[in-house]
VOMAR-783881 format. One record per atom (N, C-alpha, C): residue number from 1; chain; atom name; x, y, z. Coordinates in steps of 0.02 Angstrom, whole numbers, plus 50000, padded with zeros to 5 digits. Layout:
<nodes>
+-----+----+----+-------+-------+-------+
|   i | ch | at |  east | north |    up |
+-----+----+----+-------+-------+-------+
| NUM |  A | CA |     X |     Y |     Z |
...
+-----+----+----+-------+-------+-------+
</nodes>
This chain:
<nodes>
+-----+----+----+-------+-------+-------+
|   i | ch | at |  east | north |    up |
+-----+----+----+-------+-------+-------+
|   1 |  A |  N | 50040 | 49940 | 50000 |
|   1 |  A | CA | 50000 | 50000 | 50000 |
|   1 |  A |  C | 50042 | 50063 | 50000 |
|   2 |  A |  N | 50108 | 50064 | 50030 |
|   2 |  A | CA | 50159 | 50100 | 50039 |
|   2 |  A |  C | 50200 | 50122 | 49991 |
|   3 |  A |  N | 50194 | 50078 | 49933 |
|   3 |  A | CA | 50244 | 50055 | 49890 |
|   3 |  A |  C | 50269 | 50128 | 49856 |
|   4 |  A |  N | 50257 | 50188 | 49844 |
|   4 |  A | CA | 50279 | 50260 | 49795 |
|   4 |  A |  C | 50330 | 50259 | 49857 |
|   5 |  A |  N | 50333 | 50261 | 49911 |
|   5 |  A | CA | 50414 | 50290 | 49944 |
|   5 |  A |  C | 50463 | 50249 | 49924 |
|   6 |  A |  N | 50468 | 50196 | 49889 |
|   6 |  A | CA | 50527 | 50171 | 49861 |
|   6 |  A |  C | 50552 | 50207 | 49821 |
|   7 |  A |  N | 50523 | 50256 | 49800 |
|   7 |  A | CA | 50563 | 50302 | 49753 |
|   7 |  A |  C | 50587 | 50373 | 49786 |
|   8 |  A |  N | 50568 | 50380 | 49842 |
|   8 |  A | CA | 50594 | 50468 | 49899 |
|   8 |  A |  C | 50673 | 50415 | 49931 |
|   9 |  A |  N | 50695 | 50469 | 49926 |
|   9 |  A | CA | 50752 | 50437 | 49999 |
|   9 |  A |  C | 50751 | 50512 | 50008 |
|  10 |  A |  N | 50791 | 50508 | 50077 |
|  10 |  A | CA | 50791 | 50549 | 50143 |
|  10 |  A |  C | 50802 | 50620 | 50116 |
|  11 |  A |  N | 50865 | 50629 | 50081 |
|  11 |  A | CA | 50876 | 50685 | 50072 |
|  11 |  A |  C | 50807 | 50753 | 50024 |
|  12 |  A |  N | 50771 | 50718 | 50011 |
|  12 |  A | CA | 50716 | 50753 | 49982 |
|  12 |  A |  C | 50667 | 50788 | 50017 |
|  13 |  A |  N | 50664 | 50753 | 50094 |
|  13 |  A | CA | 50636 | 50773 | 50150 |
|  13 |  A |  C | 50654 | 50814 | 50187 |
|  14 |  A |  N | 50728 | 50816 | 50212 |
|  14 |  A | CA | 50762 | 50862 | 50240 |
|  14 |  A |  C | 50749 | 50911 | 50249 |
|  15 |  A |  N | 50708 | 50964 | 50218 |
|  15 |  A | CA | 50684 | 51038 | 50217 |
|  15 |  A |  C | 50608 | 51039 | 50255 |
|  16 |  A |  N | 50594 | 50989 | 50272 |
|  16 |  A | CA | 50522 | 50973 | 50295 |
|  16 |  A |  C | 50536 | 50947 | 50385 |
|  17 |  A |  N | 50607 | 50927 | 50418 |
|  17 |  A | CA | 50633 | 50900 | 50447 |
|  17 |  A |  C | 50678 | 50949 | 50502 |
|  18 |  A |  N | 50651 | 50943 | 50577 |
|  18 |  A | CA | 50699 | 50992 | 50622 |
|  18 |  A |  C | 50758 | 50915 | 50660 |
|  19 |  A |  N | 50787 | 50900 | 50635 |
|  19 |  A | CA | 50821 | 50859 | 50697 |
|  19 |  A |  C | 50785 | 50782 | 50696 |
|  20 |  A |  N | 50739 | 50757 | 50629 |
|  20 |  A | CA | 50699 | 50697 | 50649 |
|  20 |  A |  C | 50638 | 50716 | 50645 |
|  21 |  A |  N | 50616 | 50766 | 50668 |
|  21 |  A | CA | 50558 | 50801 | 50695 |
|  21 |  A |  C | 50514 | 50828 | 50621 |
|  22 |  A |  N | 50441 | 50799 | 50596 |
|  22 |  A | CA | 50426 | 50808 | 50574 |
|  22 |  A |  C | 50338 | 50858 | 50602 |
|  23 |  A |  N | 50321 | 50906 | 50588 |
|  23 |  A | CA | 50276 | 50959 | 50632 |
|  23 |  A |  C | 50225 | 50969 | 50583 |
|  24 |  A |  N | 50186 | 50914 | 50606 |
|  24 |  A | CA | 50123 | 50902 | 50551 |
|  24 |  A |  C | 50056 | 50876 | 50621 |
|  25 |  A |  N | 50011 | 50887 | 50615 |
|  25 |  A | CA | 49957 | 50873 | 50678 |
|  25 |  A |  C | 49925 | 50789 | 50667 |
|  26 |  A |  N | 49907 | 50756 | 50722 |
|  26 |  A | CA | 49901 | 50684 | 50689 |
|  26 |  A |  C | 49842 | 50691 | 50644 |
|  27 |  A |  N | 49783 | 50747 | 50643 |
|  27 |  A | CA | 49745 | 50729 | 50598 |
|  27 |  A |  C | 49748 | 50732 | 50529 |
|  28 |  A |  N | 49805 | 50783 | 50510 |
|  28 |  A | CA | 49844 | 50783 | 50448 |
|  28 |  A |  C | 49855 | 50702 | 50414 |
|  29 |  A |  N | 49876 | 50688 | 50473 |
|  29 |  A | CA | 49917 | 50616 | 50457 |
|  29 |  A |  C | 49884 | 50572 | 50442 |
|  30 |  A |  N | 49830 | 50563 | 50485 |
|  30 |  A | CA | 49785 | 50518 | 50490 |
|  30 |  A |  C | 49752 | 50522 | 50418 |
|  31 |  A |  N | 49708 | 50598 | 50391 |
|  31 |  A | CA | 49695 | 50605 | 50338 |
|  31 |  A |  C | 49733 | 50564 | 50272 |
|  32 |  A |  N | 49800 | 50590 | 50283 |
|  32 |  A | CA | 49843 | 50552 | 50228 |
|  32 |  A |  C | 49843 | 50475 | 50223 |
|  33 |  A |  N | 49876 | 50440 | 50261 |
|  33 |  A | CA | 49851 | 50375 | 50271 |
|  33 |  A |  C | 49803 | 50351 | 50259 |
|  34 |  A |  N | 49743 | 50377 | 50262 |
|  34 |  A | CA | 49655 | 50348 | 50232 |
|  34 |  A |  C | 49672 | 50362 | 50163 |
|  35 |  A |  N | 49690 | 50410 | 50133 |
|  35 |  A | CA | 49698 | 50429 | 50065 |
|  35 |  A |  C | 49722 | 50397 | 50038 |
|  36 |  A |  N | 49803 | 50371 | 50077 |
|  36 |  A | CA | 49829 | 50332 | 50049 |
|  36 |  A |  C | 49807 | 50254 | 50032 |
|  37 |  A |  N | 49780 | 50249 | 50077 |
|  37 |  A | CA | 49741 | 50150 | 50062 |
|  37 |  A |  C | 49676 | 50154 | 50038 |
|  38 |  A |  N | 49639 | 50216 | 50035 |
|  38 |  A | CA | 49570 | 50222 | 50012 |
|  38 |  A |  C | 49519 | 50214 | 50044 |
|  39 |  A |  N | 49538 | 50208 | 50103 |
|  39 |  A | CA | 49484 | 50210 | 50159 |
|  39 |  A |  C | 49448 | 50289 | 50169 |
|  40 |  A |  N | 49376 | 50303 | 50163 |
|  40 |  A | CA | 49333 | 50342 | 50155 |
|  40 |  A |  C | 49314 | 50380 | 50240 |
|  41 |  A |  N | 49305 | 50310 | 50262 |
|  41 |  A | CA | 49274 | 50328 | 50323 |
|  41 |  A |  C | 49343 | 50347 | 50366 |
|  42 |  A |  N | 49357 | 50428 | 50409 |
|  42 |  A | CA | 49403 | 50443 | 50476 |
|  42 |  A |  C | 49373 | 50442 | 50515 |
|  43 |  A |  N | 49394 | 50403 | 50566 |
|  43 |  A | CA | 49364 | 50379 | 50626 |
|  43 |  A |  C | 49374 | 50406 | 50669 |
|  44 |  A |  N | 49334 | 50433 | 50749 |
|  44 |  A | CA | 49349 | 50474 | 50784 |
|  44 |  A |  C | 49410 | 50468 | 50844 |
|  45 |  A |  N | 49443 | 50507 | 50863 |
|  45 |  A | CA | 49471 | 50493 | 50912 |
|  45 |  A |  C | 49451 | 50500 | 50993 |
|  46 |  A |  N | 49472 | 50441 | 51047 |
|  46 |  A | CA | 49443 | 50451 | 51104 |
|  46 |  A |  C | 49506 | 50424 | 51159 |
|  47 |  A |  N | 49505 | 50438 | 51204 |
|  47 |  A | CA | 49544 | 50423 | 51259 |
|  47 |  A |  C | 49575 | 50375 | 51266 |
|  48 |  A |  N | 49513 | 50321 | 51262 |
|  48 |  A | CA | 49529 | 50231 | 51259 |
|  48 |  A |  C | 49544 | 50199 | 51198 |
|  49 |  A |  N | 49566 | 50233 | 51151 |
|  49 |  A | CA | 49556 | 50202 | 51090 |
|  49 |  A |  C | 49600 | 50134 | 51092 |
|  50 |  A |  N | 49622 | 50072 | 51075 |
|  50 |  A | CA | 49671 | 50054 | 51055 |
|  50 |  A |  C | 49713 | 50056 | 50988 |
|  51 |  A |  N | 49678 | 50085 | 50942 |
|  51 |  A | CA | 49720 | 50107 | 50893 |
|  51 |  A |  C | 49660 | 50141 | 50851 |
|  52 |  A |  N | 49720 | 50213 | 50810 |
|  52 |  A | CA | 49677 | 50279 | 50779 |
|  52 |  A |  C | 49661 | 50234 | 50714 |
|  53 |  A |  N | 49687 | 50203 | 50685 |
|  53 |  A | CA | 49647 | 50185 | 50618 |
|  53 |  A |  C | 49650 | 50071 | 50609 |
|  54 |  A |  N | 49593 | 50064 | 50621 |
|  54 |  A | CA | 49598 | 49988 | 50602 |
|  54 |  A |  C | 49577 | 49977 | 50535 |
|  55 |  A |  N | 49594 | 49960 | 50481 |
|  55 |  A | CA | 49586 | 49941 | 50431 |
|  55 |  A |  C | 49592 | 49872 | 50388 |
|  56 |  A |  N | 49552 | 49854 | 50348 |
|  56 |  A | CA | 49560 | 49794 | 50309 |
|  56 |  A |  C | 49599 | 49810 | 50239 |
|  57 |  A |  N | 49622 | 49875 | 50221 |
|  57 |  A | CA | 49626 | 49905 | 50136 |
|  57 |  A |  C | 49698 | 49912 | 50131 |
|  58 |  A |  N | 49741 | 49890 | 50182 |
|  58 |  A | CA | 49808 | 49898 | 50175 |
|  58 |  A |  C | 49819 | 49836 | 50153 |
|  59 |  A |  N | 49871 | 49826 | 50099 |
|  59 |  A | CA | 49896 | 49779 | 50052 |
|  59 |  A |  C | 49986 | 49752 | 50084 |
|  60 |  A |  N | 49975 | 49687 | 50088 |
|  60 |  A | CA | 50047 | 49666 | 50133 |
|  60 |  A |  C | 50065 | 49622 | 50063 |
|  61 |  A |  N | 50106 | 49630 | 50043 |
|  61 |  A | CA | 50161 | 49562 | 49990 |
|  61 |  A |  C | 50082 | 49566 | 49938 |
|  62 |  A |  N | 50066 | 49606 | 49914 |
|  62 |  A | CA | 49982 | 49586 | 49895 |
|  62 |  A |  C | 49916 | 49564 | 49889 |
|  63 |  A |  N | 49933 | 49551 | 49977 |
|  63 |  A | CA | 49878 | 49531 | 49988 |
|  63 |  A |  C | 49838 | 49573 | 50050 |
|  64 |  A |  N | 49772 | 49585 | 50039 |
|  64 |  A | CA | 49741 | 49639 | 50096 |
|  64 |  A |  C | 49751 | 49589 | 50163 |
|  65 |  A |  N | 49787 | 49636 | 50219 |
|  65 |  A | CA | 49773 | 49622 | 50276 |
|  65 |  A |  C | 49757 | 49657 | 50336 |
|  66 |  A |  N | 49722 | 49629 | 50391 |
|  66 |  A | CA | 49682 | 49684 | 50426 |
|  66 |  A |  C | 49733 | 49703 | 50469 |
|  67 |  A |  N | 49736 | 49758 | 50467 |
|  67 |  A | CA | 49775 | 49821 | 50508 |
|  67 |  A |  C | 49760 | 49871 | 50569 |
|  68 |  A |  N | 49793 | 49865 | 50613 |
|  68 |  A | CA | 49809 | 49932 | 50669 |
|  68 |  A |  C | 49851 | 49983 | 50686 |
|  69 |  A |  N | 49850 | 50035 | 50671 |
|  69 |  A | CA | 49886 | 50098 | 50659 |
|  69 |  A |  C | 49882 | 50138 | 50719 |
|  70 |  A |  N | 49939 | 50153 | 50760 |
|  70 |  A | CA | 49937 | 50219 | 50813 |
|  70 |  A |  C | 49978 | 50255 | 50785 |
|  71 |  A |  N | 49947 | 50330 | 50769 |
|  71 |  A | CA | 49969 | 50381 | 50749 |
|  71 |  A |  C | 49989 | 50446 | 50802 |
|  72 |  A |  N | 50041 | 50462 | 50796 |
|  72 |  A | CA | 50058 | 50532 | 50851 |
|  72 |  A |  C | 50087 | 50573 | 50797 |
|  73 |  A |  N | 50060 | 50646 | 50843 |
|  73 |  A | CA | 50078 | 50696 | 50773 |
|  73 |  A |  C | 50113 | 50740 | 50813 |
|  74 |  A |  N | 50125 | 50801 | 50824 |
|  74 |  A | CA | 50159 | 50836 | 50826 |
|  74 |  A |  C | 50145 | 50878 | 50897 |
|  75 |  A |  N | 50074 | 50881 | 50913 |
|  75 |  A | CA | 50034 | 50914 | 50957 |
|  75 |  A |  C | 50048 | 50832 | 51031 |
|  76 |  A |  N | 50063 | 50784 | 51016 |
|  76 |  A | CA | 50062 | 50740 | 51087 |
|  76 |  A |  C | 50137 | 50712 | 51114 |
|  77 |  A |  N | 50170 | 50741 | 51086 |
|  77 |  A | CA | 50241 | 50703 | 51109 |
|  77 |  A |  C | 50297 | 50739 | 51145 |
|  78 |  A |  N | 50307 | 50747 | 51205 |
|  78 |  A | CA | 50366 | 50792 | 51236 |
|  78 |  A |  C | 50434 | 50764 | 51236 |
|  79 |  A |  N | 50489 | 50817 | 51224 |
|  79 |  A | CA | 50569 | 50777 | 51199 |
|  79 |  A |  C | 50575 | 50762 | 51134 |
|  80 |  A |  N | 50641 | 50719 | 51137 |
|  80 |  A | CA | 50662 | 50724 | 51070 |
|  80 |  A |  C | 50619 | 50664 | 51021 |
|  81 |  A |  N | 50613 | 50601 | 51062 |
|  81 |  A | CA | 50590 | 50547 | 51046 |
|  81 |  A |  C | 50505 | 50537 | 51068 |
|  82 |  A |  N | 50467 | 50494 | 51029 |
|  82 |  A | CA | 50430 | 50443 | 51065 |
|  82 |  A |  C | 50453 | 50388 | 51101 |
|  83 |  A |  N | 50401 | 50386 | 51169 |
|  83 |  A | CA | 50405 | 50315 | 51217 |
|  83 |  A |  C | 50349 | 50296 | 51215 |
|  84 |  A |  N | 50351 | 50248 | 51246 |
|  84 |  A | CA | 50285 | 50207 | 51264 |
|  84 |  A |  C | 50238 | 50253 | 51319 |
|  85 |  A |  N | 50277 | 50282 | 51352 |
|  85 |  A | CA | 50237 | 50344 | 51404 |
|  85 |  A |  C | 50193 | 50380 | 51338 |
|  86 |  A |  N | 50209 | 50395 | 51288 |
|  86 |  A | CA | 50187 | 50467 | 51246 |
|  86 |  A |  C | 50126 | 50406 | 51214 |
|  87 |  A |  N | 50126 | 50340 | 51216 |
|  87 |  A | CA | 50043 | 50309 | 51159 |
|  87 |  A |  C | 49992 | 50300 | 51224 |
|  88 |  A |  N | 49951 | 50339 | 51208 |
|  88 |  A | CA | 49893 | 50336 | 51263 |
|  88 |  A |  C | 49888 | 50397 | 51331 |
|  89 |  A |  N | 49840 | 50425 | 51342 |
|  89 |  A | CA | 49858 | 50446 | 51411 |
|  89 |  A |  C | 49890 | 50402 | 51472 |
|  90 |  A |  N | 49890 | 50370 | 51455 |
|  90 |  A | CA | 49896 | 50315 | 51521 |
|  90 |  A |  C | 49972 | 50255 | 51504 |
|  91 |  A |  N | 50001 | 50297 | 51439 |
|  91 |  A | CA | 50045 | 50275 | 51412 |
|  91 |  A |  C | 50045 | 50180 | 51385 |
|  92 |  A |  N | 49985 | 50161 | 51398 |
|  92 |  A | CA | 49962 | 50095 | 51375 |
|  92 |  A |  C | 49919 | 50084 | 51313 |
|  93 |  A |  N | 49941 | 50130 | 51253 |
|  93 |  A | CA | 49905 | 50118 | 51193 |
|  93 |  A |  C | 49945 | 50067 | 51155 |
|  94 |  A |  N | 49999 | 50051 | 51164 |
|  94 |  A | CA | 50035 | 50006 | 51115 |
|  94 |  A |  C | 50017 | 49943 | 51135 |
|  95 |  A |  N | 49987 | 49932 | 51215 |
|  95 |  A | CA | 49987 | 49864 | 51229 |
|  95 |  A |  C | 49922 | 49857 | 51218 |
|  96 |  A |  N | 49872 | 49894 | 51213 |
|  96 |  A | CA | 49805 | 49894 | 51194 |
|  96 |  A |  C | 49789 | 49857 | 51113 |
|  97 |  A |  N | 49816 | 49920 | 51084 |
|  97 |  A | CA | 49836 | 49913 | 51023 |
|  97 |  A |  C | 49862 | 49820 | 50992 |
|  98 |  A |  N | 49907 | 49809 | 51001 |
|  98 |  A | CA | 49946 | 49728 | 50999 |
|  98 |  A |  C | 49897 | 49679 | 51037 |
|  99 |  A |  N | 49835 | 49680 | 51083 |
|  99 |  A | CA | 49811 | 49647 | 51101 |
|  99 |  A |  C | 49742 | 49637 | 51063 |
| 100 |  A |  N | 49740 | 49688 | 51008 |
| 100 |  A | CA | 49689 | 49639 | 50943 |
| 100 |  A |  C | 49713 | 49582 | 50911 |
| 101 |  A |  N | 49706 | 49541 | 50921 |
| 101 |  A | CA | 49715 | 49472 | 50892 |
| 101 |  A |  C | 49699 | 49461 | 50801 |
| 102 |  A |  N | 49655 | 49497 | 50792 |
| 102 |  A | CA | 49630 | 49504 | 50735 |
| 102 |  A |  C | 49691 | 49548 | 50701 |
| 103 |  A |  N | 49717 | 49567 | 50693 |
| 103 |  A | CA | 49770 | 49619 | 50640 |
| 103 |  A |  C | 49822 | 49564 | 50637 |
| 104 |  A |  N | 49844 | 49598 | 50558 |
| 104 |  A | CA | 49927 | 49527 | 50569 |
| 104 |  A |  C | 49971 | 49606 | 50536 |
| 105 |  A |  N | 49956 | 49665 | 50544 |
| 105 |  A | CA | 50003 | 49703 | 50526 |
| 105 |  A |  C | 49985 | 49751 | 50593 |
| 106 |  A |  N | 50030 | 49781 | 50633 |
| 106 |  A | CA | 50024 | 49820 | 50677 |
| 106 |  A |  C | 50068 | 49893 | 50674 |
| 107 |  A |  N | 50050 | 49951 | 50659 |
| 107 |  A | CA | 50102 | 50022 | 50624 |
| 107 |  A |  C | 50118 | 50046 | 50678 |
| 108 |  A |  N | 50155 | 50069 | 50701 |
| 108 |  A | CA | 50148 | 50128 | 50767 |
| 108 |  A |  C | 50184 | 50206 | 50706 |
| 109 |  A |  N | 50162 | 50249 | 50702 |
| 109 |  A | CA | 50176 | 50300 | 50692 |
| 109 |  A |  C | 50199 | 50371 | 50728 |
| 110 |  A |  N | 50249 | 50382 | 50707 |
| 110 |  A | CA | 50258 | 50461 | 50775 |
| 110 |  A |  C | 50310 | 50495 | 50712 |
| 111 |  A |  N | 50299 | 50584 | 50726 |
| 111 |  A | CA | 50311 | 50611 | 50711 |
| 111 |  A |  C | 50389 | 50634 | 50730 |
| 112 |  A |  N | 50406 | 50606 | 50777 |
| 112 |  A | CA | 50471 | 50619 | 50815 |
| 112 |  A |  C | 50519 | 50521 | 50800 |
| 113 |  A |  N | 50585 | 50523 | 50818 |
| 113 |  A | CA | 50613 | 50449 | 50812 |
| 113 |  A |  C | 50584 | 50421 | 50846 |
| 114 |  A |  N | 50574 | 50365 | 50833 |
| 114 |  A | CA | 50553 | 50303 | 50899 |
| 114 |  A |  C | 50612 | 50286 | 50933 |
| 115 |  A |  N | 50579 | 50286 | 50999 |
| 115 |  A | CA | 50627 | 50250 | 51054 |
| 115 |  A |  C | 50619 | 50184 | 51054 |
| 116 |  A |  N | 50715 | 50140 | 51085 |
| 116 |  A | CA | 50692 | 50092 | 51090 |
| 116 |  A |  C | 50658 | 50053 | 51122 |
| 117 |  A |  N | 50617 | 50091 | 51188 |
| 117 |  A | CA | 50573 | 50043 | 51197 |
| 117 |  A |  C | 50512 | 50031 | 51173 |
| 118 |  A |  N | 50507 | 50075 | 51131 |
| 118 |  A | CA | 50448 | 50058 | 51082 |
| 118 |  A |  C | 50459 | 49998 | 51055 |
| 119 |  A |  N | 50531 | 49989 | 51017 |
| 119 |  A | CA | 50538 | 49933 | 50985 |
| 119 |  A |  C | 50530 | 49860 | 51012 |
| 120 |  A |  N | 50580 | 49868 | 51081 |
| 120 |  A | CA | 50558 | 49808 | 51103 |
| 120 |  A |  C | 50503 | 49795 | 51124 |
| 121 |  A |  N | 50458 | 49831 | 51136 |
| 121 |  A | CA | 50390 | 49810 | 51173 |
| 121 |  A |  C | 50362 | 49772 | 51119 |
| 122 |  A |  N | 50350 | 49811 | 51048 |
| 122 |  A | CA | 50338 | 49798 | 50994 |
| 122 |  A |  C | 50345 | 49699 | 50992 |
| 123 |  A |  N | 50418 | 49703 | 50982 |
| 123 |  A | CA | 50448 | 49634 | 50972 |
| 123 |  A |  C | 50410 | 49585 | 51016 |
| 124 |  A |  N | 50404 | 49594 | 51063 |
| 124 |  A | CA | 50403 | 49550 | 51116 |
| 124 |  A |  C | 50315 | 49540 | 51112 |
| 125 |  A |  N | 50276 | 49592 | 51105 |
| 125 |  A | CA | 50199 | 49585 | 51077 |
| 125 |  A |  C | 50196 | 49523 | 51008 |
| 126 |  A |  N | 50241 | 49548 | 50973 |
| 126 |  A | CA | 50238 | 49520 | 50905 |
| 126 |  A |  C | 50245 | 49442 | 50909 |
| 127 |  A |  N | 50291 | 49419 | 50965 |
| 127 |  A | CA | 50326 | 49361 | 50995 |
| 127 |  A |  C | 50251 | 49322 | 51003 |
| 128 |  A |  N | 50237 | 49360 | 51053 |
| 128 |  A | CA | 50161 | 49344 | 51088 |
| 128 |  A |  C | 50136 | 49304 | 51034 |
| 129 |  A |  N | 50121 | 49359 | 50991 |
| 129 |  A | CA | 50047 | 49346 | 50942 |
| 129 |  A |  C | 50062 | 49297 | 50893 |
| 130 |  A |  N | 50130 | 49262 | 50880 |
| 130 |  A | CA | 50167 | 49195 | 50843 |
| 130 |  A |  C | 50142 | 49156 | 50877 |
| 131 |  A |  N | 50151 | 49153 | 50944 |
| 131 |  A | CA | 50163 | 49106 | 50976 |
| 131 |  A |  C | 50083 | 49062 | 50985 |
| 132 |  A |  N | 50031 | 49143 | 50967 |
| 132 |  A | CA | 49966 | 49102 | 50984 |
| 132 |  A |  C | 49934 | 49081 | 50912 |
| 133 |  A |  N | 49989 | 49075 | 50843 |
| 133 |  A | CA | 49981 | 49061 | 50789 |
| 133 |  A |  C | 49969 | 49132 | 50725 |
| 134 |  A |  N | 49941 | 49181 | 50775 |
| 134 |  A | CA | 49936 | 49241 | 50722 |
| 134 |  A |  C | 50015 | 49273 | 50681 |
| 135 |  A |  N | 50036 | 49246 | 50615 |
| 135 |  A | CA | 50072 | 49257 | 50573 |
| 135 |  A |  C | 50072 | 49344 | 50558 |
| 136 |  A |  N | 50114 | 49368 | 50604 |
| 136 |  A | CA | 50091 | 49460 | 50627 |
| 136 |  A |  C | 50163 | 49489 | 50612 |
| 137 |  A |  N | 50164 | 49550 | 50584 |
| 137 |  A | CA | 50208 | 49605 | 50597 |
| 137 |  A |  C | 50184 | 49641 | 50594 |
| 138 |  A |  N | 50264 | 49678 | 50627 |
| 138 |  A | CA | 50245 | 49769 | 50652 |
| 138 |  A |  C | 50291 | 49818 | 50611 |
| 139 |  A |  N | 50271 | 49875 | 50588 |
| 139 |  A | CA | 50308 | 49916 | 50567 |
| 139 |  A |  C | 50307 | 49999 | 50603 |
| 140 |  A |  N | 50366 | 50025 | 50611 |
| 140 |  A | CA | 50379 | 50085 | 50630 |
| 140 |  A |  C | 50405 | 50142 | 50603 |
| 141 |  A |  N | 50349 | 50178 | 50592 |
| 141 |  A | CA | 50371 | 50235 | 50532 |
| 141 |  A |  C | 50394 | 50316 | 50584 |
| 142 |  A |  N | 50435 | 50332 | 50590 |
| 142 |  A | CA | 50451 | 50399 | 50632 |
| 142 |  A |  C | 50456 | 50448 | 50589 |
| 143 |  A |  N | 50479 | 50522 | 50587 |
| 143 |  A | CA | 50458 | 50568 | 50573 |
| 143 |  A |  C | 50487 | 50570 | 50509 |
| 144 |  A |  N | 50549 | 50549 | 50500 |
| 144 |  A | CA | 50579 | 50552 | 50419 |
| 144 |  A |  C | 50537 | 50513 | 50404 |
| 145 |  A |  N | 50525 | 50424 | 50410 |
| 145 |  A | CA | 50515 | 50388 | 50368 |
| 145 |  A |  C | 50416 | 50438 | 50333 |
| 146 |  A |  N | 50389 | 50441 | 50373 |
| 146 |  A | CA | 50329 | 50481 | 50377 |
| 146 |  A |  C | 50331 | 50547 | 50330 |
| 147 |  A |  N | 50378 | 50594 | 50326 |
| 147 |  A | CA | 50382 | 50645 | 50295 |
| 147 |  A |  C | 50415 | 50606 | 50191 |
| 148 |  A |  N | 50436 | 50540 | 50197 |
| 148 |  A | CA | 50455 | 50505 | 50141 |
| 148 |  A |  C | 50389 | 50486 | 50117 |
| 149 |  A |  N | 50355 | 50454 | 50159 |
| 149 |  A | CA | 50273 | 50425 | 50135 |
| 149 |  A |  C | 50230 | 50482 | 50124 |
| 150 |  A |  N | 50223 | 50534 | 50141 |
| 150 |  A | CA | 50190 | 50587 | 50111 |
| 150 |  A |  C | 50204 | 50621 | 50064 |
| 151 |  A |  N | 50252 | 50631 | 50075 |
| 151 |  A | CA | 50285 | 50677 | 49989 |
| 151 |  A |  C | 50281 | 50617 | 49934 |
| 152 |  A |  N | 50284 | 50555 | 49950 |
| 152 |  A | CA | 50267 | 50507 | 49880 |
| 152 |  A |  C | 50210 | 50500 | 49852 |
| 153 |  A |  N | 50155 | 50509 | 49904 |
| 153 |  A | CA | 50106 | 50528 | 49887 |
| 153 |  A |  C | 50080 | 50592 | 49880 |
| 154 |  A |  N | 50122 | 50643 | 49865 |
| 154 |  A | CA | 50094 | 50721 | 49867 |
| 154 |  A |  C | 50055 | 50737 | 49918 |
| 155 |  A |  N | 50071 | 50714 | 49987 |
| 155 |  A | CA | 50031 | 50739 | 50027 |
| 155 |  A |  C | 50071 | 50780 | 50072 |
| 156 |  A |  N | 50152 | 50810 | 50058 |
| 156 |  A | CA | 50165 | 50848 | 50111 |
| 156 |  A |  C | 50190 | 50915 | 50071 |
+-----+----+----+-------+-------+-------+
</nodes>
């Protein structure tokens, strides 16, 4: 579904970019992303959510699979990085999120680098969800890779 940023690399972004730091609001983002897979319906945001966009229209190796997306934009993240403190008020959206059983692709998105404990938490969810047979990955797009996926799609 991703597939036009194979043609951006980094340096094209750079002017859009403070330090990593890409300063776009998540509903920007969110917008783009529906655009990008063709999903019509934006869904609202709420406190408890476990993830801002679940979708069936994202395409893995070519084949549609159902998806969970946490998006952070620019307006929720303090410091240089995202943590696991910054998904959720309660800093428990990633484990919310990974505990749909139903998704075999899981995104975390942030406008700033990911930290590594995003990653490992990530891993170790992902571990989980093998183990109970769900054939799952996760991908992590931070503020460059994010400012690459929009400009491929003319959306930044």
């Amino acid at each position: 579904s991703f597939s036009r940023v194979r043609d951006i690399n980094s340096e094209q972004v750079q002017e859009h970019l403070h330090n990593g730091f890409l300063n776009l609001p998540e509903q920007k983002i969110k917008e783009a992303f529906l655009q990008i897979i063709g999903q019509s319906y934006i869904p609202n945001d709420w406190g408890g959510e476990s993830e801002d966009i679940y979708s069936s229209l994202i395409l893995l190796n070519g084949e549609r699979v159902q998806t969970s997306i946490i998006l952070k934009g620019s307006g929720t993240i303090r410091g240089n990085e995202t943590h696991l403190g910054n998904l959720g008020a309660n800093g428990d959206q990633l484990e919310r999120m990974m505990r749909t059983g139903s998704s075999r692709l899981y995104i975390i998105q942030s406008v700033k680098p990911i930290g590594q404990d995003i990653i490992n938490s990530a891993e170790a969810f992902i571990d989980q969800q093998r183990a109970r047979g769900n054939n799952c990955y996760y991908c992590a797009i931070d503020g460059q890779d994010t400012a690459m996926l929009m400009l491929a799609y003319d959306l930044l």
